[in-house]
N, C-alpha and C positions, 0 to 999 in steps of 0.2 A: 667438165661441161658435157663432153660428148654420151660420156656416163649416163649421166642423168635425161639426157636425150632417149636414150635407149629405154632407157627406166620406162619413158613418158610415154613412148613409138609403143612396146609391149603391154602398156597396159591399157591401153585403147583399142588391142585386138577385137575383133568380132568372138564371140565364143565358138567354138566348133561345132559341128555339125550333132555332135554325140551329146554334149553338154547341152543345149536347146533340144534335147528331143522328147523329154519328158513333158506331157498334157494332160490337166484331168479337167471332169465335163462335168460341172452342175446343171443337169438336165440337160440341156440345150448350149449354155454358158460353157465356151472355153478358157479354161485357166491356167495361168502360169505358176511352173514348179519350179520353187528354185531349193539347190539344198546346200547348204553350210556348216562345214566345218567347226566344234567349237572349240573347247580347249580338252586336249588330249584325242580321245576316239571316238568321241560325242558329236551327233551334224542334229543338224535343227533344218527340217523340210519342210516346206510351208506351199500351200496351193493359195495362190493369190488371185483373187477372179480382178475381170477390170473394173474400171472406174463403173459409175455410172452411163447412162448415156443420154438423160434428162436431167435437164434440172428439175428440182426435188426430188428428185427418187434415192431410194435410201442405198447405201452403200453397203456390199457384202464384206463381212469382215473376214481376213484371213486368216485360213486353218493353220495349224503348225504342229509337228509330232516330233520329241526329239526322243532320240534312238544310241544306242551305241554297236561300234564297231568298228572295222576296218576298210569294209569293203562297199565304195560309194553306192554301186548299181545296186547292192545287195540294202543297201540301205534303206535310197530310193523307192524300191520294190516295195519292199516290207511295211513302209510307212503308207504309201499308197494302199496298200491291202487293207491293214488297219482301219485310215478315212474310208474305202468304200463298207467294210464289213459294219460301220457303225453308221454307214447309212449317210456320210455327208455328204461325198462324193458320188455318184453314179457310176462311173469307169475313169480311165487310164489308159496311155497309152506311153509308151517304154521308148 
């Protein structure tokens, strides 16, 4: 039981400071970059703007580029570069 406690305690951390640092900026709009891991050396990065903030206003749907490699910030990086060089995103921040 205590196990599984533990299990529960760690996976309810906060993410660290490094992991939350990644932003990209539709115009004005700031968005959340999450990036994941898939099976093998494959991560799938995705800029997710927020919700709306009216009702009826239409929702931006989220970008996603999947990549491979090794190296997450190198990943990160790269996909970000990608979204802005084709115009989706404006900038980025690391």
């Amino acid at each position: 039981m205590q196990r599984l406690l533990r299990y529960i305690a760690g996976a309810s951390t906060p993410k660290t400071e490094k992991e939350a640092m990644a932003r990209a900026f539709m115009g004005t709009v700031e968005c959340q970059v999450t990036v994941d891991q898939d099976l093998g050396d494959s991560w799938a990065v995705a800029v997710i703007p927020p919700p709306p903030s009216r009702k009826g206003e239409r929702s931006i749907p989220p970008l996603v580029v999947k990549l491979q490699g090794e190296d997450k910030e190198k990943i990160t990086k790269g996909a970000l570069e990608i979204l802005k060089e084709r115009g989706e995103i404006d900038s980025f921040e690391l």
